[in-house]
MMTF fields as JSON, N, C-alpha, C and O atoms, coordinates in Angstrom:
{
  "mmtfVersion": "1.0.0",
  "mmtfProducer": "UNKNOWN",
  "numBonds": 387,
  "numAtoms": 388,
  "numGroups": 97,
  "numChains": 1,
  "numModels": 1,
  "chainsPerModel": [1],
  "groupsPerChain": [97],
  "chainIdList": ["A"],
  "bondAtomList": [4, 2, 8, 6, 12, 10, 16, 14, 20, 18, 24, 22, 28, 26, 32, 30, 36, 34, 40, 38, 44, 42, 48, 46, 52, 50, 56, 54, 60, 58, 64, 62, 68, 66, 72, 70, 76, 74, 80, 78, 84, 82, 88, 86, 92, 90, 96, 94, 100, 98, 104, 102, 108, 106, 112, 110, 116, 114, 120, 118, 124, 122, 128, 126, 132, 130, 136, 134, 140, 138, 144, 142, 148, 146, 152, 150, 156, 154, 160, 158, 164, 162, 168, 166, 172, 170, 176, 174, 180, 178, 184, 182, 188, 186, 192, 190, 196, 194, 200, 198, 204, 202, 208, 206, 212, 210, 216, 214, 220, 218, 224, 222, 228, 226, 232, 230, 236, 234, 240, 238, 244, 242, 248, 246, 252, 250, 256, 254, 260, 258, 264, 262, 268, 266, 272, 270, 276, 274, 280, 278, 284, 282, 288, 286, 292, 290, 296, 294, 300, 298, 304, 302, 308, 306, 312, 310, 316, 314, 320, 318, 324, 322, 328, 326, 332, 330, 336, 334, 340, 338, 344, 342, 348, 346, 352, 350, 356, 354, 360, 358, 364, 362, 368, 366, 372, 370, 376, 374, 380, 378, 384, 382],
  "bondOrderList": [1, 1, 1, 1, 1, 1, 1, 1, 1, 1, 1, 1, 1, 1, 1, 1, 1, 1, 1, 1, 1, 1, 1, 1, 1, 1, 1, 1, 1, 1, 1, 1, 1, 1, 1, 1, 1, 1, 1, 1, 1, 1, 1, 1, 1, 1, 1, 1, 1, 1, 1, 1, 1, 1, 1, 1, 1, 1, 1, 1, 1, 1, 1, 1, 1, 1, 1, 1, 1, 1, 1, 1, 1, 1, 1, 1, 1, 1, 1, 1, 1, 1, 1, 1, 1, 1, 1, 1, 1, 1, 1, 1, 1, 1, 1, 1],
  "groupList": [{"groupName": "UNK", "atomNameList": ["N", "CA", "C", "O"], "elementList": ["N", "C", "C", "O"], "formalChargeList": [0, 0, 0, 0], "bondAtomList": [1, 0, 2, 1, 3, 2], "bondOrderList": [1, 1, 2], "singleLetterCode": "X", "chemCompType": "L-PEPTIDE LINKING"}],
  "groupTypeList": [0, 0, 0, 0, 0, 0, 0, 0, 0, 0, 0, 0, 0, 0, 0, 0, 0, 0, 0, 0, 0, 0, 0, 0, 0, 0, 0, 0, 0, 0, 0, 0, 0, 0, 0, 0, 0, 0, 0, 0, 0, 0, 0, 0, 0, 0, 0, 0, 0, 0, 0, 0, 0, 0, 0, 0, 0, 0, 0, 0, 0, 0, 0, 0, 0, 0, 0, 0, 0, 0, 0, 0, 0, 0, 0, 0, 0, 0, 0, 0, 0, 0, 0, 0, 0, 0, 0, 0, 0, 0, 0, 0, 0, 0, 0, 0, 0],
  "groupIdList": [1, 2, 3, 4, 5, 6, 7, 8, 9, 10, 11, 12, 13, 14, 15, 16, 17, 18, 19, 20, 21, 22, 23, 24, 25, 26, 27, 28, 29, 30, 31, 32, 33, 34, 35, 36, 37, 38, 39, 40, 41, 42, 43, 44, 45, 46, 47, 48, 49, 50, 51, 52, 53, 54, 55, 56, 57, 58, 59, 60, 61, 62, 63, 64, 65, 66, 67, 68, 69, 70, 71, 72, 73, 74, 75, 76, 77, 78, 79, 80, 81, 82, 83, 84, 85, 86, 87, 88, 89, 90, 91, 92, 93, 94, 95, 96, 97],
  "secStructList": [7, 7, 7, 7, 7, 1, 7, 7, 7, 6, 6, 7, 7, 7, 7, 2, 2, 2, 2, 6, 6, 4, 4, 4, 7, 7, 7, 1, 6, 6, 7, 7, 2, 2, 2, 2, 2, 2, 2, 2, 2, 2, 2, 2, 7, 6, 6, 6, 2, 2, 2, 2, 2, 2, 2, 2, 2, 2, 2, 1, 7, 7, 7, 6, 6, 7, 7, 7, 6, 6, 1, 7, 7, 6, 6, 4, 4, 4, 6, 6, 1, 6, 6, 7, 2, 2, 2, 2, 2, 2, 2, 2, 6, 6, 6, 7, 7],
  "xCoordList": [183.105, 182.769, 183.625, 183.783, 184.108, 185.127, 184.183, 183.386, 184.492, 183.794, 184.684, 185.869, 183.614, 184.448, 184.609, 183.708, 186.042, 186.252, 187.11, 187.75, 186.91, 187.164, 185.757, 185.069, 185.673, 184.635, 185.221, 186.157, 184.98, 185.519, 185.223, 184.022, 185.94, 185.706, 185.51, 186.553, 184.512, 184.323, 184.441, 184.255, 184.831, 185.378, 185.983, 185.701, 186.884, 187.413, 188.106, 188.551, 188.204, 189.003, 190.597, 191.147, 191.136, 192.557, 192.893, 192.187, 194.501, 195.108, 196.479, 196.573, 197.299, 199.018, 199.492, 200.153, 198.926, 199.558, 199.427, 200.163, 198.328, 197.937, 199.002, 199.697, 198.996, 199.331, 200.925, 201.467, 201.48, 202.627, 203.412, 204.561, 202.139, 202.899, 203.36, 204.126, 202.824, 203.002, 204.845, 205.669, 204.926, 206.659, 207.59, 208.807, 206.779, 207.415, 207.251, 207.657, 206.972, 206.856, 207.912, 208.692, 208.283, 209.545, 209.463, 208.398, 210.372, 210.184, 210.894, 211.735, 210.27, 210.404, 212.018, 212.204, 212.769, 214.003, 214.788, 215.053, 215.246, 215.879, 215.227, 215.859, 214.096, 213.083, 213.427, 213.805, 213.154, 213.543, 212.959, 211.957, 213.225, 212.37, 211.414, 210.257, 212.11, 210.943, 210.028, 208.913, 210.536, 209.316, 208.051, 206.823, 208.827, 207.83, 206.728, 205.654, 207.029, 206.459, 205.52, 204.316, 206.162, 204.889, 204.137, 203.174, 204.485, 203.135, 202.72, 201.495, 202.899, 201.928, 200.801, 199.595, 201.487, 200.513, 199.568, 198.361, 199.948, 199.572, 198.176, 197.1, 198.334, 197.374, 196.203, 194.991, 197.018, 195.603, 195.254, 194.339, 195.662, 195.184, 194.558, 195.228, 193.524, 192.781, 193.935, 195.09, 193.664, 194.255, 194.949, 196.106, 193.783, 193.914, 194.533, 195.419, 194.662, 195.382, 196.698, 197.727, 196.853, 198.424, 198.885, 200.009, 198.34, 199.322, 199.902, 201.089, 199.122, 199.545, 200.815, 201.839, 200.692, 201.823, 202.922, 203.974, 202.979, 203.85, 204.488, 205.638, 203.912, 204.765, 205.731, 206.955, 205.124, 205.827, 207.065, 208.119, 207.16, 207.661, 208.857, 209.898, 208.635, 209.703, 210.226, 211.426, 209.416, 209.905, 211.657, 212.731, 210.896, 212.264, 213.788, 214.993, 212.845, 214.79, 214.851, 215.832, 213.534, 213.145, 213.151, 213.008, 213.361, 213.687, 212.114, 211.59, 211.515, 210.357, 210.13, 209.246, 211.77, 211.768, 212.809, 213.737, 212.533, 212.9, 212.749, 212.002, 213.189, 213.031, 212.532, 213.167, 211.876, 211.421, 212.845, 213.883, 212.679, 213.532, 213.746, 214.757, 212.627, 212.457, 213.127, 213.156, 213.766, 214.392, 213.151, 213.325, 211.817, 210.654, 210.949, 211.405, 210.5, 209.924, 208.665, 207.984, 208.487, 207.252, 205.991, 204.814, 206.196, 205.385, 205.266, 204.108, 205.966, 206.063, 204.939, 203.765, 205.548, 204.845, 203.161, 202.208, 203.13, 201.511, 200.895, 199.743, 201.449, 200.769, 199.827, 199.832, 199.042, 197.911, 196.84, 195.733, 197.09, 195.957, 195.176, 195.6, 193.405, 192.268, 192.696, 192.333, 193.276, 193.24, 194.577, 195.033, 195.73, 196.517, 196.798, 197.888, 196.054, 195.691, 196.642, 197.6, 195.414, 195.163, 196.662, 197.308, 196.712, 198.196, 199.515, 200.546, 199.44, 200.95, 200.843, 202.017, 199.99, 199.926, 200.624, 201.271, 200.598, 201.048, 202.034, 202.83, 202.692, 203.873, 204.872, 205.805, 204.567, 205.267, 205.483, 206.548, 204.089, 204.408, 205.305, 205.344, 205.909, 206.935, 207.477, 208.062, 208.237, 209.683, 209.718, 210.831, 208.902, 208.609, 209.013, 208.284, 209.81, 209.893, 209.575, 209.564],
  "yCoordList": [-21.003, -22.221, -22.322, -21.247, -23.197, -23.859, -24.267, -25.205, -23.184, -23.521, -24.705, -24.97, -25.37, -26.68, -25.996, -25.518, -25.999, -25.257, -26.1, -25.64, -27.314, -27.879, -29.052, -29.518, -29.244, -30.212, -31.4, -31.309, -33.092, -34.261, -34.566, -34.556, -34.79, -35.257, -36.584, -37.227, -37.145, -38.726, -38.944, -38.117, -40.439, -40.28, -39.252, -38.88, -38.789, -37.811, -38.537, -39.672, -38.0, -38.284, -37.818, -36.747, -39.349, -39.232, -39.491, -40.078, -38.856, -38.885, -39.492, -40.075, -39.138, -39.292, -38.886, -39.39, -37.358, -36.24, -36.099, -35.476, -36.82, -36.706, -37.611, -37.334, -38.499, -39.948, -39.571, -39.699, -39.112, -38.689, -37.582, -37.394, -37.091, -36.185, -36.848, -36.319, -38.217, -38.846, -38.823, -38.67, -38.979, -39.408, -38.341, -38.515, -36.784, -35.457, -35.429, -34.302, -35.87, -35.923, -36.01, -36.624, -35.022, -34.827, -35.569, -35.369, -36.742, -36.839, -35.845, -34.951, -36.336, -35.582, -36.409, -37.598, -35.361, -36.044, -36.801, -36.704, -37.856, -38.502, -40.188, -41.223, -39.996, -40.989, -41.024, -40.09, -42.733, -42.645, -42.356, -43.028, -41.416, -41.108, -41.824, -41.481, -43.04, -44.248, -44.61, -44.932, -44.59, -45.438, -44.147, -44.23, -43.164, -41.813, -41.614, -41.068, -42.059, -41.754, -42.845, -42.635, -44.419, -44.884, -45.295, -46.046, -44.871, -44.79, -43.584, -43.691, -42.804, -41.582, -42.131, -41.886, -42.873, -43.076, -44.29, -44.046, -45.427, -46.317, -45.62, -46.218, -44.617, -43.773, -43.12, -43.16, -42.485, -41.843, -42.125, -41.426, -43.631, -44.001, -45.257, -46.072, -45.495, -46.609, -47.669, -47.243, -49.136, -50.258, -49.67, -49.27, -49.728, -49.557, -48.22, -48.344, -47.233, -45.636, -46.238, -45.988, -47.177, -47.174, -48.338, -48.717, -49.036, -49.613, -48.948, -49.184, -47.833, -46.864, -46.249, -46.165, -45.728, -45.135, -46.099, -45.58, -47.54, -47.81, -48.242, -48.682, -48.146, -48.744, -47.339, -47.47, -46.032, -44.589, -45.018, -45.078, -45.21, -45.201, -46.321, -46.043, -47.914, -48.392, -47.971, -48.149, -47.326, -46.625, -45.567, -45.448, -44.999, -44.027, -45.088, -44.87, -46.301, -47.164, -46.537, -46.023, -46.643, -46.012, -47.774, -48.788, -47.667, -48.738, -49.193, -48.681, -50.551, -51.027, -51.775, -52.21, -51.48, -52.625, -51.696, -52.11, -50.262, -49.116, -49.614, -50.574, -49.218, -49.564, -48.385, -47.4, -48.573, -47.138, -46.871, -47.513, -45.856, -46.304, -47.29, -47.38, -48.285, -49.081, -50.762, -51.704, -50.567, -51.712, -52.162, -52.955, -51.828, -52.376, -51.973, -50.94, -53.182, -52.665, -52.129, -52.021, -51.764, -50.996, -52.214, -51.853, -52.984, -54.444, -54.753, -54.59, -55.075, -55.628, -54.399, -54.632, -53.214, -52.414, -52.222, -51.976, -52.357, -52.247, -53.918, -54.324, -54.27, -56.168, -55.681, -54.478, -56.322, -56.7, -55.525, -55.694, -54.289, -53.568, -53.81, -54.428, -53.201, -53.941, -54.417, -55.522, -53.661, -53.626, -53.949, -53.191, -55.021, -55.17, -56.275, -56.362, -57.024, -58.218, -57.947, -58.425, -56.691, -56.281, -55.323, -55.4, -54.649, -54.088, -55.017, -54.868, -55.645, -56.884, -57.629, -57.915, -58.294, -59.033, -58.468, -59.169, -56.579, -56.015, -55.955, -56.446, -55.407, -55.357, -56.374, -56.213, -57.59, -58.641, -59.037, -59.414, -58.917, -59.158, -58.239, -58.234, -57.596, -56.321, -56.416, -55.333, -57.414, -57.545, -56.84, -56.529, -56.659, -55.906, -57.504, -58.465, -57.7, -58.656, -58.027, -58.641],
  "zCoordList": [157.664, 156.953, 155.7, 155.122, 155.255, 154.482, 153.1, 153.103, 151.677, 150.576, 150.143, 150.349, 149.415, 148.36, 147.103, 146.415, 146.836, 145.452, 144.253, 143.308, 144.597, 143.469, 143.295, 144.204, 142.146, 141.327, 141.171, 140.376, 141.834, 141.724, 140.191, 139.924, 139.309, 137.941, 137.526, 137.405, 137.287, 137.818, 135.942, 135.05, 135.872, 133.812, 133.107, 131.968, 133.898, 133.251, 131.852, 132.021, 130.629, 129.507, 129.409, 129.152, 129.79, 129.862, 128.629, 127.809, 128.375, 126.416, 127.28, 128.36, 126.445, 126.286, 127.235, 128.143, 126.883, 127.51, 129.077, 129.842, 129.348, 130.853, 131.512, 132.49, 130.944, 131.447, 131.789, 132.886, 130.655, 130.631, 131.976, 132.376, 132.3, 133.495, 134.656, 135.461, 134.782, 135.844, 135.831, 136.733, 134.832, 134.723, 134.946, 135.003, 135.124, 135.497, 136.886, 137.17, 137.735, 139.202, 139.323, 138.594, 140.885, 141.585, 142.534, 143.119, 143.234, 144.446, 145.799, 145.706, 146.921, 147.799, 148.856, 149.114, 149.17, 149.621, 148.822, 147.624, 149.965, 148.614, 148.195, 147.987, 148.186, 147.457, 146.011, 145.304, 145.586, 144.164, 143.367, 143.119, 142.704, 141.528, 140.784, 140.543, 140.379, 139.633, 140.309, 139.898, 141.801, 142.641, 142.949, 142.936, 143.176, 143.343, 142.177, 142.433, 140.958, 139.792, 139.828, 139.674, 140.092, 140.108, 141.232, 141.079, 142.373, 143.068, 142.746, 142.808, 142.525, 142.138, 140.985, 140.992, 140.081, 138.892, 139.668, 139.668, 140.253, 141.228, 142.031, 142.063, 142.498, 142.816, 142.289, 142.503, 141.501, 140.311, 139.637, 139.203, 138.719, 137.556, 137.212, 136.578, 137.495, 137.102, 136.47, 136.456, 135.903, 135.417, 134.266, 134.133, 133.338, 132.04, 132.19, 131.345, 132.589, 131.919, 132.555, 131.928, 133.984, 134.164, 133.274, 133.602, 132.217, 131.682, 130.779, 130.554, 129.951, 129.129, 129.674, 128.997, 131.199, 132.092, 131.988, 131.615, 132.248, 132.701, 131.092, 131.09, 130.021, 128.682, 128.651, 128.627, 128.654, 128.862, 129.877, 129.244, 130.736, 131.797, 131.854, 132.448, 131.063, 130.366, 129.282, 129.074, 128.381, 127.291, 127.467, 126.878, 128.74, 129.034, 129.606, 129.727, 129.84, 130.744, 131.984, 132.522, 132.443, 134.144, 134.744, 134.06, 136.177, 137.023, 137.78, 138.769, 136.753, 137.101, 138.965, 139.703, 138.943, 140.661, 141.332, 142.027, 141.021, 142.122, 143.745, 143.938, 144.504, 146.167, 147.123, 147.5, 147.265, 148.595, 149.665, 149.506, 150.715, 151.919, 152.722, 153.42, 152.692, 153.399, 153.22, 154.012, 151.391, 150.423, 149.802, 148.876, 150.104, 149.358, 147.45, 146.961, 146.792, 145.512, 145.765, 146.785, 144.393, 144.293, 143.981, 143.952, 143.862, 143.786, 145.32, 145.704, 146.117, 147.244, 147.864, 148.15, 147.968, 148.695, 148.147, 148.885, 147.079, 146.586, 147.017, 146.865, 147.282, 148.13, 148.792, 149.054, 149.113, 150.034, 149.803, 150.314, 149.038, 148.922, 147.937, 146.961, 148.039, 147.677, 145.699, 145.294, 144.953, 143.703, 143.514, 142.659, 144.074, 143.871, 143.087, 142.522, 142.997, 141.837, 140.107, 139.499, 139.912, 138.735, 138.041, 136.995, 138.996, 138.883, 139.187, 138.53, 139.867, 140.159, 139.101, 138.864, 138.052, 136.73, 135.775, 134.996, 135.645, 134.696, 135.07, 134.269, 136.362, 136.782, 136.453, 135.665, 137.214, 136.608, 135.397, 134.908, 134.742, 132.979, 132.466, 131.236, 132.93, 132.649, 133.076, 133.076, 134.014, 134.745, 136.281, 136.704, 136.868, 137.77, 139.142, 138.898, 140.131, 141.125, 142.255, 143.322]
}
């Protein structure tokens, strides 16, 4: 039988520093880095902590309309999923096409 050994942290208290690791992510192959970083943050971070991410993340002169393998932006590809509203507003208000 298979113990559960990690604890789901529900409100966890995010800072800077958390937010900030998103932007240390490696991608895998030859995926682009910007786009790797923000779907990763796209993933784990509620609205509000990824806008914090993504001011970090223009801050550095990182590429808001990175392309997957596929030529997708990272806008295009986050379309149609349930919370994509809320994130494509910020995106775009940030130059994101």
């Amino acid at each position: 039988m298979l113990k559960k050994d990690k604890v789901k942290v529900i409100d966890e208290d995010m800072n800077d520093e958390k937010i900030a690791r998103f932007l240390t992510l490696q991608p895998y192959g030859d995926e682009s880095a910007d786009f790797h970083v923000l779907t990763k943050a796209y993933r784990g971070l509620p609205v509000e902590y990824f806008t914090t991410f993504l001011a970090m993340f223009l801050a550095e002169g990182r590429d808001i309309n990175a392309k997957n393998s596929q030529g997708q932006s990272f806008l295009g590809f986050i379309e149609g999923n349930s919370n994509f509203t809320e994130f494509a507003e910020l995106l775009k208000n940030n130059g994101a096409q």
